[in-house]
DRENDRENKE-467839 format. One record per residue: residue number from 1; residue in one letter; x, y negated, z negated of N, C-alpha, C, CB in turn. Coordinates in Angstrom, 2 decimals, always signed. Atoms other than C-alpha are relative to their C-alpha. Glycine has a CB too. Example, Ala and Ser with C-alpha at 12.3 -4.5 7.8 and 13.67 -1.06 7.14 Angstrom:
drendren 1 | vomi A | n.c1 +0.89 | n.c2 +1.19 | n.c3 +0.00 | ca.c1 +12.30 | ca.c2 +4.50 | ca.c3 -7.80 | c.c1 +0.90 | c.c2 -1.20 | c.c3 +0.00 | cb.c1 -0.99 | cb.c2 -0.03 | cb.c3 -1.25
drendren 2 | vomi S | n.c1 -0.82 | n.c2 +1.19 | n.c3 +0.06 | ca.c1 +13.67 | ca.c2 +1.06 | ca.c3 -7.14 | c.c1 -0.77 | c.c2 -1.09 | c.c3 -0.73 | cb.c1 +0.41 | cb.c2 -0.46 | cb.c3 +1.42
END
This chain:
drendren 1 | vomi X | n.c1 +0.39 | n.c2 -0.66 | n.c3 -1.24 | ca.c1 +143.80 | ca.c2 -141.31 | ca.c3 -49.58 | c.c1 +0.98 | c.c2 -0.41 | c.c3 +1.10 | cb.c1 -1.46 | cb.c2 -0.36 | cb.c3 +0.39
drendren 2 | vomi X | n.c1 -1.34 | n.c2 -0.03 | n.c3 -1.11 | ca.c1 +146.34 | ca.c2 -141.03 | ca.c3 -46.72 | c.c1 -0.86 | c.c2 +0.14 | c.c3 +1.36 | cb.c1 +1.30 | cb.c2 +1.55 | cb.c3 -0.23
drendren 3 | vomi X | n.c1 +0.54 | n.c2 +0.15 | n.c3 -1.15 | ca.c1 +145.68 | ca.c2 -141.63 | ca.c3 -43.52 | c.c1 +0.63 | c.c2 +0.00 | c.c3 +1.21 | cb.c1 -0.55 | cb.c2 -0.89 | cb.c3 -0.06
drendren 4 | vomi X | n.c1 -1.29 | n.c2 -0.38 | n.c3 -0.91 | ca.c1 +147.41 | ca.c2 -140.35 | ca.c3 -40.36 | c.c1 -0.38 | c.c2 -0.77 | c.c3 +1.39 | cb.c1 +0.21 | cb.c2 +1.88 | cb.c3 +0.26
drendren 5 | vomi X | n.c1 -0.18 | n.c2 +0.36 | n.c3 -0.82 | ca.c1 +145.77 | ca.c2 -141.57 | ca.c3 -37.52 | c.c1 -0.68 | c.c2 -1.63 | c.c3 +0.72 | cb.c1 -0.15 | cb.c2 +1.09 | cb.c3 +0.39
drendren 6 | vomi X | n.c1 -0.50 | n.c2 +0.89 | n.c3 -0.04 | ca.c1 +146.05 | ca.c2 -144.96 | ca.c3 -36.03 | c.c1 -0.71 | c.c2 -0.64 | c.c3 +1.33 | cb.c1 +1.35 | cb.c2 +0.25 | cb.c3 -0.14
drendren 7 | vomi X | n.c1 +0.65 | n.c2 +0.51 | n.c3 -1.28 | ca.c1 +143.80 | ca.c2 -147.20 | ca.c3 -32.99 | c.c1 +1.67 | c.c2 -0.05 | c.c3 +0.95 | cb.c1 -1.03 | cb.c2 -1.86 | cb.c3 -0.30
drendren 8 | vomi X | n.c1 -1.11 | n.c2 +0.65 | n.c3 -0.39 | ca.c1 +146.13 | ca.c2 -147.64 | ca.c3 -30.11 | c.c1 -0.82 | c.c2 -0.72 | c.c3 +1.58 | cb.c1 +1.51 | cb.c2 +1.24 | cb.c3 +0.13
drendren 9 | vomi X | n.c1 +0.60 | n.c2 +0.40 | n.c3 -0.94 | ca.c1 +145.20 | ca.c2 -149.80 | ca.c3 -27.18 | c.c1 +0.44 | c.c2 +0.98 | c.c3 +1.57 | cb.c1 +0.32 | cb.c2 -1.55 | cb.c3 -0.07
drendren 10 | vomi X | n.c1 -0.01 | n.c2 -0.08 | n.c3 -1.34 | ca.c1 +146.55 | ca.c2 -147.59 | ca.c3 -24.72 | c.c1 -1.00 | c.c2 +1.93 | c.c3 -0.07 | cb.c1 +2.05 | cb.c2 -0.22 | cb.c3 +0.73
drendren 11 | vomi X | n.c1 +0.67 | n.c2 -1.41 | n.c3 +0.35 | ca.c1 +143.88 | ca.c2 -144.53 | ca.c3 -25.80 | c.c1 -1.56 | c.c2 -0.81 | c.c3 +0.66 | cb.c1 +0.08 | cb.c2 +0.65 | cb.c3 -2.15
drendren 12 | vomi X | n.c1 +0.76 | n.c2 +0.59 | n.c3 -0.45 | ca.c1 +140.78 | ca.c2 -145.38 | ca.c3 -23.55 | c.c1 -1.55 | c.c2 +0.97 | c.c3 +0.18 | cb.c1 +0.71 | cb.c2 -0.55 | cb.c3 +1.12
drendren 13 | vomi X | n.c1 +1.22 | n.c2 -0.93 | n.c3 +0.04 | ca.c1 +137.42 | ca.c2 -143.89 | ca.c3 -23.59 | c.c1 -0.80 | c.c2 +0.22 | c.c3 +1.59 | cb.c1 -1.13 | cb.c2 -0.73 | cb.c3 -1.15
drendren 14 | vomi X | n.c1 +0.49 | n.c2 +0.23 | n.c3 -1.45 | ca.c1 +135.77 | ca.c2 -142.54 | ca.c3 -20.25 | c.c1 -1.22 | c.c2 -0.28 | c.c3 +0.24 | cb.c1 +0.17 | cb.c2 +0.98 | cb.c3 +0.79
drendren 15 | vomi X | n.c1 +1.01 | n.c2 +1.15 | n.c3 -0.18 | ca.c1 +132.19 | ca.c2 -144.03 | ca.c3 -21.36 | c.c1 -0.24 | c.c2 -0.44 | c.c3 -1.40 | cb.c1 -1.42 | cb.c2 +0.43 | cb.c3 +0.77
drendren 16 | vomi X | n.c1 -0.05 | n.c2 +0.89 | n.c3 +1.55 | ca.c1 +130.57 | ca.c2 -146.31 | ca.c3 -24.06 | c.c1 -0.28 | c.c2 +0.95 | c.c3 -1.05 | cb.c1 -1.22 | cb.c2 -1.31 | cb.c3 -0.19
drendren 17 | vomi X | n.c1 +0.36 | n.c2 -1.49 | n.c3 +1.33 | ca.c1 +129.05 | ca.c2 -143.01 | ca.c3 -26.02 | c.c1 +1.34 | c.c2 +0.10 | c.c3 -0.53 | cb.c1 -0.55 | cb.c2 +1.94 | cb.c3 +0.70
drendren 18 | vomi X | n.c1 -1.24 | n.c2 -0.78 | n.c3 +0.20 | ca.c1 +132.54 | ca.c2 -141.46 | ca.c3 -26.14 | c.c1 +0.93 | c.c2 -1.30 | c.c3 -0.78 | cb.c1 +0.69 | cb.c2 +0.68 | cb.c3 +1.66
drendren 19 | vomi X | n.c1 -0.44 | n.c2 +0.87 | n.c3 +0.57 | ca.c1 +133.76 | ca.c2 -145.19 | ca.c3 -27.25 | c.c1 -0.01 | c.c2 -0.21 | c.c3 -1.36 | cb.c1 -0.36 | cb.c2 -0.74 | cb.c3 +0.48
drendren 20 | vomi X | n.c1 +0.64 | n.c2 +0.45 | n.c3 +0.91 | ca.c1 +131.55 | ca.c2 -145.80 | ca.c3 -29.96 | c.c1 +0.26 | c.c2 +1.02 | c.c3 -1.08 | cb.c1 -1.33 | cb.c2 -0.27 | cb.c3 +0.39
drendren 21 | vomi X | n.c1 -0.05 | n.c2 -0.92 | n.c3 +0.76 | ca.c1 +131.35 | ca.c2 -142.27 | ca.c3 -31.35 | c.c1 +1.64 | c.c2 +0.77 | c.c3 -0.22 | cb.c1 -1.08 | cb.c2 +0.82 | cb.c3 +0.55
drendren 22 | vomi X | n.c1 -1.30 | n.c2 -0.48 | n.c3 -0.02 | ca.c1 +135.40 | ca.c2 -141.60 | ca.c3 -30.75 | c.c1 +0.48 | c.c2 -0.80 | c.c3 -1.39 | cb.c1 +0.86 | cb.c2 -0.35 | cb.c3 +1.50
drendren 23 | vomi X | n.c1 -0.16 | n.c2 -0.04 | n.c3 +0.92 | ca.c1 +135.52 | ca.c2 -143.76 | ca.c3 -33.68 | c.c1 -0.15 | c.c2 +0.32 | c.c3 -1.42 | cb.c1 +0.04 | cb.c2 -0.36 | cb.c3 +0.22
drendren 24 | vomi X | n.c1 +0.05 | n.c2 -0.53 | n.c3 +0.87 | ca.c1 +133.68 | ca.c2 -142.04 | ca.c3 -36.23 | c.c1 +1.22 | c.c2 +0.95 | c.c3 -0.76 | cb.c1 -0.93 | cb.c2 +0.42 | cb.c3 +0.31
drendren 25 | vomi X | n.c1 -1.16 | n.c2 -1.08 | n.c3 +0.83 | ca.c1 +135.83 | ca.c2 -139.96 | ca.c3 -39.22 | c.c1 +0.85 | c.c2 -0.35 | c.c3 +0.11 | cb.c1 +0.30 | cb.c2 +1.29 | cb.c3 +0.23
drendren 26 | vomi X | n.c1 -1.49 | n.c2 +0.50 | n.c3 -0.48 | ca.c1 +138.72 | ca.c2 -142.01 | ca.c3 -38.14 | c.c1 +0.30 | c.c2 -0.89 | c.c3 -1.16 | cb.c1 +0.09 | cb.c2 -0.90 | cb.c3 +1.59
drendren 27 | vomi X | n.c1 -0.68 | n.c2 +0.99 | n.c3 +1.14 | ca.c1 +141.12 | ca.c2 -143.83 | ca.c3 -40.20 | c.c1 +0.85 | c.c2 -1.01 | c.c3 +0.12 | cb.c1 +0.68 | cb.c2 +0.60 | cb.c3 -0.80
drendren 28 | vomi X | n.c1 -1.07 | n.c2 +0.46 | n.c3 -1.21 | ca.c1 +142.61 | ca.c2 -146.46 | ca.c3 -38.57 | c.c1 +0.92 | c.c2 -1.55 | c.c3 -0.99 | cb.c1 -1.25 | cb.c2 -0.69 | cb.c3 +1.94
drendren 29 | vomi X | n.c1 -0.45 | n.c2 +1.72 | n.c3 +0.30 | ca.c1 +145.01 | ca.c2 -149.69 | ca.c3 -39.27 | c.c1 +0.25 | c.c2 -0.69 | c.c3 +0.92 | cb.c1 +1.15 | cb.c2 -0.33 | cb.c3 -0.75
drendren 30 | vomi X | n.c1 +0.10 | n.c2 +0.85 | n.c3 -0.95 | ca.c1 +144.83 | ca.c2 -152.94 | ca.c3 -37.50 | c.c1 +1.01 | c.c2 -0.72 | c.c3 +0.29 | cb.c1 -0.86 | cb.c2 -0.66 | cb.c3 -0.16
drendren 31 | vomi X | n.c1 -0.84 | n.c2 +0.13 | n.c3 -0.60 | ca.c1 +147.72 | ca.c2 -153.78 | ca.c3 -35.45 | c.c1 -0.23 | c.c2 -1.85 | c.c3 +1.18 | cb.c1 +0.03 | cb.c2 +1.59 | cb.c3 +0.64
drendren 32 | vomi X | n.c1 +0.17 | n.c2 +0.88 | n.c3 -1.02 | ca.c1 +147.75 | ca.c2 -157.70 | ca.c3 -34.00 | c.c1 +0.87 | c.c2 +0.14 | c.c3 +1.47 | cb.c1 +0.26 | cb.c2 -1.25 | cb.c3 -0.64
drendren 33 | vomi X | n.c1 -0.57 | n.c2 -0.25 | n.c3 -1.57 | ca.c1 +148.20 | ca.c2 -157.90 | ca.c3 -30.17 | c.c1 +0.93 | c.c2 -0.86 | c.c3 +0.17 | cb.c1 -0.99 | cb.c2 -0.19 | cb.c3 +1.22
drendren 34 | vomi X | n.c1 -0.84 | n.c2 +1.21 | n.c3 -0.33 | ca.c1 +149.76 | ca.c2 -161.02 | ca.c3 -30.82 | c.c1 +1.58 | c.c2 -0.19 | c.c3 +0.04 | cb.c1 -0.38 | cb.c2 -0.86 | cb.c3 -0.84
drendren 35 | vomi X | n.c1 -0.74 | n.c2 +0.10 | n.c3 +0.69 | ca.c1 +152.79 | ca.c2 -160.24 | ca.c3 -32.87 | c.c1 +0.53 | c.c2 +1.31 | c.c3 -0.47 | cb.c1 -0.42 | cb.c2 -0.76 | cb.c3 -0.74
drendren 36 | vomi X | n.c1 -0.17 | n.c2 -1.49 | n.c3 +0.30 | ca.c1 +152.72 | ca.c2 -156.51 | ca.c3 -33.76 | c.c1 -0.04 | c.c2 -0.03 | c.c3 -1.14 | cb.c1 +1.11 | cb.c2 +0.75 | cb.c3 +0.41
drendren 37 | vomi X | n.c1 +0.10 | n.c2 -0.18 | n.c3 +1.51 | ca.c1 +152.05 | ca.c2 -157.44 | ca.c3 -37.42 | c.c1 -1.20 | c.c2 +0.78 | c.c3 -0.64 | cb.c1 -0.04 | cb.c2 -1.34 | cb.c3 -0.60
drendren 38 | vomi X | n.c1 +1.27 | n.c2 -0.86 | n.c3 +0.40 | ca.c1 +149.53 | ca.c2 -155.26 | ca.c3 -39.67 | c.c1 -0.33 | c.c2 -0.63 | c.c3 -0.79 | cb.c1 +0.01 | cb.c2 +1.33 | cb.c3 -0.43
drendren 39 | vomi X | n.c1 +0.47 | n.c2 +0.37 | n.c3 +1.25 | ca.c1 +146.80 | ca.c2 -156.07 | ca.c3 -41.49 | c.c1 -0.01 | c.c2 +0.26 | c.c3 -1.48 | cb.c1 -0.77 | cb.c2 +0.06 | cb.c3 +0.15
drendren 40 | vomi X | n.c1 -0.31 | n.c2 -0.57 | n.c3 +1.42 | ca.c1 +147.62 | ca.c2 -156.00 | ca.c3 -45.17 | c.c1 -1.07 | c.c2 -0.55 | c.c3 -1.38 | cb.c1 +1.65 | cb.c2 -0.51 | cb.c3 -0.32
drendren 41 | vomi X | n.c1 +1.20 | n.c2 +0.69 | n.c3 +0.98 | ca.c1 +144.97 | ca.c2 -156.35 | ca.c3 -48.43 | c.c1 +0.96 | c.c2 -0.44 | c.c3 -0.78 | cb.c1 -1.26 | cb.c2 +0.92 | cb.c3 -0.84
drendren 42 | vomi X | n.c1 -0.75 | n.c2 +0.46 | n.c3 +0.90 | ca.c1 +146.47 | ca.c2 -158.60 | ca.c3 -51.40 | c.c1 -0.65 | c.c2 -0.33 | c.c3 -0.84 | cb.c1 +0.72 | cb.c2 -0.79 | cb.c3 +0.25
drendren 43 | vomi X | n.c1 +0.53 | n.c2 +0.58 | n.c3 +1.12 | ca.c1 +145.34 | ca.c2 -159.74 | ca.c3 -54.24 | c.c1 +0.31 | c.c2 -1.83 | c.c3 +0.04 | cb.c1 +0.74 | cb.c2 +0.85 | cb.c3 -1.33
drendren 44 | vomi X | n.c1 -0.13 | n.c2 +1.49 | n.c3 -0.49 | ca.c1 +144.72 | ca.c2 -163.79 | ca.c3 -53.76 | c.c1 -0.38 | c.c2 -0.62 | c.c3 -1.59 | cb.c1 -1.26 | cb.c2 -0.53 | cb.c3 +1.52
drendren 45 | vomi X | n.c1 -0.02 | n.c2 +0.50 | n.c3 +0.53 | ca.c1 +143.22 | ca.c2 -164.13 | ca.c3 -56.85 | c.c1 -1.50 | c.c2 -0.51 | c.c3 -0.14 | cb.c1 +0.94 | cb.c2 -0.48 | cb.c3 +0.21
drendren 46 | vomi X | n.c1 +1.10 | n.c2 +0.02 | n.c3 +0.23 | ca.c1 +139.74 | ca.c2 -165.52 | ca.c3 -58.02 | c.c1 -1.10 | c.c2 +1.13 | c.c3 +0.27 | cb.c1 -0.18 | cb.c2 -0.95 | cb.c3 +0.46
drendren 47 | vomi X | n.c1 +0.67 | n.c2 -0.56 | n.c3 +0.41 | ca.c1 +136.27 | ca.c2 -164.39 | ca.c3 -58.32 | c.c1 -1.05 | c.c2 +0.64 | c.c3 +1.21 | cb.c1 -0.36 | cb.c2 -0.75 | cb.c3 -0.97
drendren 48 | vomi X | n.c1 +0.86 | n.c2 -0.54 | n.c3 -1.12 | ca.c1 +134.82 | ca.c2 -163.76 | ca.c3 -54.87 | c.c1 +0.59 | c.c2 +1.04 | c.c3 +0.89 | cb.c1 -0.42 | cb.c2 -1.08 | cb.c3 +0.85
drendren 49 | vomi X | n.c1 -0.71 | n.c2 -1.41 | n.c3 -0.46 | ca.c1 +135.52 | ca.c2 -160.05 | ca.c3 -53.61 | c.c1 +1.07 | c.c2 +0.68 | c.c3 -0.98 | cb.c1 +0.81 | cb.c2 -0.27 | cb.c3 +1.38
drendren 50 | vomi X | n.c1 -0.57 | n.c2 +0.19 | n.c3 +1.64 | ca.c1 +137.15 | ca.c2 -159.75 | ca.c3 -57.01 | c.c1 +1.49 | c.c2 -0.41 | c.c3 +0.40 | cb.c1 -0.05 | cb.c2 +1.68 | cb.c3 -1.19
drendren 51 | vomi X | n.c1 -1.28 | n.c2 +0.38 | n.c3 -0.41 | ca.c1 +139.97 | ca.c2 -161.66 | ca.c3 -55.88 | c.c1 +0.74 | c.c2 +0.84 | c.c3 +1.25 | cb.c1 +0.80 | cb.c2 +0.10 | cb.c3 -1.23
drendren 52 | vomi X | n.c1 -0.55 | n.c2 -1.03 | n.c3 -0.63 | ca.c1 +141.00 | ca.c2 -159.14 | ca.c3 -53.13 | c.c1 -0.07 | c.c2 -0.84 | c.c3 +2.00 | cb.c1 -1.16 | cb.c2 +1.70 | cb.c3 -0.50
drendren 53 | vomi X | n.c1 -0.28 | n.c2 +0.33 | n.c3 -1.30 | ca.c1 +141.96 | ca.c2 -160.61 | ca.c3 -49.26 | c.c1 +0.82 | c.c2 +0.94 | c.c3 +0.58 | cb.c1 +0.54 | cb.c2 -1.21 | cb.c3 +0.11
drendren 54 | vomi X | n.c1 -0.83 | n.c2 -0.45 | n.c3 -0.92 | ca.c1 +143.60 | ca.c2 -159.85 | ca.c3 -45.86 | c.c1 +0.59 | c.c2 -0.57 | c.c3 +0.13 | cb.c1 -0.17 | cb.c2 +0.29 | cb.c3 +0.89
drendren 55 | vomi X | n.c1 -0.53 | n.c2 +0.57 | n.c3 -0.91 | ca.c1 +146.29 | ca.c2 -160.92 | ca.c3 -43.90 | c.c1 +1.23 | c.c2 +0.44 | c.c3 +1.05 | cb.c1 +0.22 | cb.c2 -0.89 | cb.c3 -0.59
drendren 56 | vomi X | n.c1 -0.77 | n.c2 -0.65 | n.c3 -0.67 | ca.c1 +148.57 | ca.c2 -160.13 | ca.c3 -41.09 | c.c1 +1.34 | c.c2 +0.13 | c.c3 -0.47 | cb.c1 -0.07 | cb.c2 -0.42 | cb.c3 +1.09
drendren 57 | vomi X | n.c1 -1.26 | n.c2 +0.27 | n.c3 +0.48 | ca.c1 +152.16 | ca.c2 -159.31 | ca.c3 -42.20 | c.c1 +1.38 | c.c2 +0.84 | c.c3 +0.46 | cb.c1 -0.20 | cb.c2 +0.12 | cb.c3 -1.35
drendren 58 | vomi X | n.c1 -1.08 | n.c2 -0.75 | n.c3 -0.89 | ca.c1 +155.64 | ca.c2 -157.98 | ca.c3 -40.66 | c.c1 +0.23 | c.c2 +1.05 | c.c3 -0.77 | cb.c1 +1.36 | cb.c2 -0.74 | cb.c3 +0.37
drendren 59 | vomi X | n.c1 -0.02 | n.c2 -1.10 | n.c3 +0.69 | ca.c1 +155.17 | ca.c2 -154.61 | ca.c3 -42.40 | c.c1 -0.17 | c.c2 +1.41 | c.c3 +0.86 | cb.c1 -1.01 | cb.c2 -0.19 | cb.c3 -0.98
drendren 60 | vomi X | n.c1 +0.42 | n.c2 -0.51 | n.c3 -0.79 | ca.c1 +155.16 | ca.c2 -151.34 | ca.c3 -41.41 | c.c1 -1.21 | c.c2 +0.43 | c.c3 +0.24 | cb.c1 +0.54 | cb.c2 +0.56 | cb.c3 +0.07
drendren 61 | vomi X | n.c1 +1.29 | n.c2 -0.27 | n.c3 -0.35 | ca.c1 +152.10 | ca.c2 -149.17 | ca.c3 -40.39 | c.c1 -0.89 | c.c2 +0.76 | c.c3 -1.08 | cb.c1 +0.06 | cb.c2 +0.74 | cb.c3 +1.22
drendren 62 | vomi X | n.c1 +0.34 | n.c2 -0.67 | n.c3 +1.77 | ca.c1 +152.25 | ca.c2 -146.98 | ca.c3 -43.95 | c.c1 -0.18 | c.c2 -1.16 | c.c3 -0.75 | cb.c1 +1.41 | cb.c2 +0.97 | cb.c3 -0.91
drendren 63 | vomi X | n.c1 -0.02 | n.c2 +1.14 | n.c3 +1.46 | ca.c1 +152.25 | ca.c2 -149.96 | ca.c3 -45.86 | c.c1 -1.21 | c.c2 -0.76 | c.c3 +0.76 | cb.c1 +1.81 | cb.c2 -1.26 | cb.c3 -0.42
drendren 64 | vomi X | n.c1 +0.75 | n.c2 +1.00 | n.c3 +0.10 | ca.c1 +149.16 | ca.c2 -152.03 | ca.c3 -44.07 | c.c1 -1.36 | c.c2 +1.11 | c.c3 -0.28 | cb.c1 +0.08 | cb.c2 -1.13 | cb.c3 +1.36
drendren 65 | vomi X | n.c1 +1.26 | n.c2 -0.04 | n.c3 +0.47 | ca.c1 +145.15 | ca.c2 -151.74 | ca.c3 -45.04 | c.c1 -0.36 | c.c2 +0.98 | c.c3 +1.32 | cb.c1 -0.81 | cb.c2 -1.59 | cb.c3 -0.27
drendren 66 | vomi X | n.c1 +0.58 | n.c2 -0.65 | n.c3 -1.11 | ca.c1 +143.47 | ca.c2 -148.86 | ca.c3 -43.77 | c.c1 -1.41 | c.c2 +0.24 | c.c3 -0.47 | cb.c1 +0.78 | cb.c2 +1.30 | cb.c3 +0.42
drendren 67 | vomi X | n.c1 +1.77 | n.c2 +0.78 | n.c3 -0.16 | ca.c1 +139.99 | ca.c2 -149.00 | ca.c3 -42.79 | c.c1 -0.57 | c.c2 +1.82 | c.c3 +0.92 | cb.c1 -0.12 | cb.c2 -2.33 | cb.c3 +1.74
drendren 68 | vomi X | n.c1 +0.72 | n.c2 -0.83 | n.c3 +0.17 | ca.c1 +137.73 | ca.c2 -145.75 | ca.c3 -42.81 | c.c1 -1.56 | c.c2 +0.11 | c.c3 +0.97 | cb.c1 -0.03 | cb.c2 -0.14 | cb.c3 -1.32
drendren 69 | vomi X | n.c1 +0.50 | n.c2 +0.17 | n.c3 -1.03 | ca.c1 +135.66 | ca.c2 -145.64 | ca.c3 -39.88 | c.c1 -1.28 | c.c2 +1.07 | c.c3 -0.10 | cb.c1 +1.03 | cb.c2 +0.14 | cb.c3 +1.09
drendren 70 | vomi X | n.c1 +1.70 | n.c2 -0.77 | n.c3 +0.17 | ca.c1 +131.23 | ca.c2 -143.89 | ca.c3 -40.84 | c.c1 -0.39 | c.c2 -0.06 | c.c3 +0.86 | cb.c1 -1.13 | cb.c2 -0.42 | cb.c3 -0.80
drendren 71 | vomi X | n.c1 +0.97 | n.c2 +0.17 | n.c3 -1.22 | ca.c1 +129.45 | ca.c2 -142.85 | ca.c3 -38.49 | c.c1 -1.74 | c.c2 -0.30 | c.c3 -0.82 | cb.c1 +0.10 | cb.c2 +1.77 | cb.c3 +1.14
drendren 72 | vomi X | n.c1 +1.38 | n.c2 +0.69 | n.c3 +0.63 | ca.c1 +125.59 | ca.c2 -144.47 | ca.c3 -39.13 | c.c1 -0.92 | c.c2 +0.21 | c.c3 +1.45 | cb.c1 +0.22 | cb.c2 -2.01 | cb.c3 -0.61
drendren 73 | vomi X | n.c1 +1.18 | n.c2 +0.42 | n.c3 -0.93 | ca.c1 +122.56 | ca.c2 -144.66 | ca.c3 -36.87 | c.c1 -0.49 | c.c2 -0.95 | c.c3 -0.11 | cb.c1 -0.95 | cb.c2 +0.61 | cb.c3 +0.06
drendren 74 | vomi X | n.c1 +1.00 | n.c2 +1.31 | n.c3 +0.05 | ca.c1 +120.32 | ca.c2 -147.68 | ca.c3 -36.13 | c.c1 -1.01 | c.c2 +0.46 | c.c3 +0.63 | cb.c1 +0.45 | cb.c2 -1.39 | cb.c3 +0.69
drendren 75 | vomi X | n.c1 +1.72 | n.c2 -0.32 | n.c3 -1.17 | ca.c1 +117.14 | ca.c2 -145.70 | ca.c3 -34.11 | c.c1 -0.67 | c.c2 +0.46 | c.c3 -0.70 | cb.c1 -0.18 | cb.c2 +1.09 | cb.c3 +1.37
END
């Protein structure tokens, strides 16, 4: 599954509804503020999460973990 579009901090919502629900259907990858590195999944190895981790890495934005954004209710 491919995924085109991308959080950016300078995309701002004009209230919390429009916040919350602007992320549904979205497909986003996570970009540190710190460093500009992306989060990437790896294989670490053992038996908890079947071996499967994160971590930040100097890659580009096609190559890090992208994360699939449901919309749900809680009322």
């Amino acid at each position: 599954m491919a995924c085109a579009a991308f959080l950016s901090a300078d995309i701002q919502a004009n209230t919390t509804e429009e916040a919350v629900h602007g992320l549904a259907q979205g497909c986003y990858s996570i970009q540190s503020p710190e460093n500009g590195n992306y989060l990437k999944k790896f294989h670490k190895g053992g038996a908890v999460d079947n071996g499967l981790s994160y971590r930040f890495e100097s890659i580009s934005a096609d190559d890090a973990a992208r994360f699939f954004m449901k919309p749900t209710s809680f009322f």
